[in-house]
N, C-alpha and C positions, 0 to 999 in steps of 0.2 A: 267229565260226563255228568248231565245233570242225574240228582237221588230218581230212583221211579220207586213204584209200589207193583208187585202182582200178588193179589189177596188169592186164595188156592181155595177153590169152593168146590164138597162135595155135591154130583146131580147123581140122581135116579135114571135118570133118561136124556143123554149128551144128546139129542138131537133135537128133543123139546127145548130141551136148555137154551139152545143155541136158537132155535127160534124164538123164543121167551127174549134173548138182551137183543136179538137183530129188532127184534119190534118196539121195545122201549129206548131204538134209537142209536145203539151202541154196534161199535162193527165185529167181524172176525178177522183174527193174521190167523189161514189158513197154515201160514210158515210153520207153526208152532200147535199142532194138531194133528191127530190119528184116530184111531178108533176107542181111543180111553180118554181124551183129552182136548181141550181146545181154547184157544185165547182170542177172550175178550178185550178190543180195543174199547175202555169209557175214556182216556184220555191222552196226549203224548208223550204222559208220565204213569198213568194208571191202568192197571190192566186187572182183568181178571182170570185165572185159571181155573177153567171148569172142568172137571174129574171125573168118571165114574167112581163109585165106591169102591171097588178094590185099587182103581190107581191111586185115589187118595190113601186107601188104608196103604199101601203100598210107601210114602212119605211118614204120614203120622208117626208119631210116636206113644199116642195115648188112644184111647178106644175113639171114635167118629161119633159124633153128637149127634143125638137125633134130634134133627133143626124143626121136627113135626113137634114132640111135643117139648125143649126148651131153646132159651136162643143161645146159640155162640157168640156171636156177634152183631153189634151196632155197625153195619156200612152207611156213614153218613158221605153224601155227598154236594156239593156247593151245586147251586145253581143262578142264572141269572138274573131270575124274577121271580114273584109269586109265579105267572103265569105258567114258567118253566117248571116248576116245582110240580104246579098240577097238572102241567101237559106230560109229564114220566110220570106219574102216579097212574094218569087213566090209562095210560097207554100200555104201565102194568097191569092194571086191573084186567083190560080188555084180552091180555094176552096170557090169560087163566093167574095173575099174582091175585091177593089179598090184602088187604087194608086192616087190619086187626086193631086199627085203634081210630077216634080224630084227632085231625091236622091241629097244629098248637099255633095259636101266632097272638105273638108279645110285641107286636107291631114292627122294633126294628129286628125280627126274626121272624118267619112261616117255615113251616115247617110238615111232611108230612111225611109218613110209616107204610110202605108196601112188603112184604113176603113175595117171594119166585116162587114156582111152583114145588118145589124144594124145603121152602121156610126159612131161604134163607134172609133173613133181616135187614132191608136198604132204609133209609132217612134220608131224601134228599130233602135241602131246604135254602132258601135264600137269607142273608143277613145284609144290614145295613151296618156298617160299622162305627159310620159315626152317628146314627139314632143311640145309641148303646147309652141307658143312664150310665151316668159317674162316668163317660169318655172320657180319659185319658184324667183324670182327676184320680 
């Protein structure tokens, strides 16, 4: 069985949530979904799990971050192009996320920063790998 990842992300409100990633492109497995919970297809290995705040507190082991005022987590994710990188970003923005910083790009990398309506913290970005100074030296 290939590794997968499902990152558990507290929402406010699982139905915004859930229209928040359908619009930056990403599906749902209604399989795995009820009235507290629901799963994000972003890949055939990566998922996300989105919570209301007491199913997540209901996991956790430490107090629940407030993603408003610091961050938990860097979700960085690959993508195919520049182009791709800022076709999910606007498509966050458009869909109530946030931009909180500008896009970085060191040429064989671009890079940009969106917030969910949540806070919670995505960086998709594309890389070259062999623009990469010092490749493989």
């Amino acid at each position: 069985m290939a590794q997968m990842i499902f990152v558990n992300l507290p929402v406010s409100d699982l139905e915004r949530s859930k229209a928040f990633y359908q619009a930056i492109g990403f599906s749902l497995n209604l399989n795995f979904a009820d009235d507290t919970s629901c799963c994000v297809v972003i890949s055939e290995h990566i998922f996300l799990m989105i919570l209301t705040h007491p199913r997540f507190e209901s996991f956790a082991t430490l107090p629940r971050a407030d993603t408003q005022k610091s961050t938990a987590a860097l979700i960085a994710l690959t993508r195919d192009s520049r182009a791709a990188v800022d076709a999910i970003t606007e498509a966050a923005l458009a869909a109530g996320g946030t931009e909180p910083k500008p896009f970085d790009d060191h040429g064989f990398m671009y890079t940009r920063t969106f917030q969910d309506p949540d806070g919670n913290v995505f960086e998709p970005f594309w890389m070259d790998p062999s623009a990469i100074p010092n490749a493989g030296s």
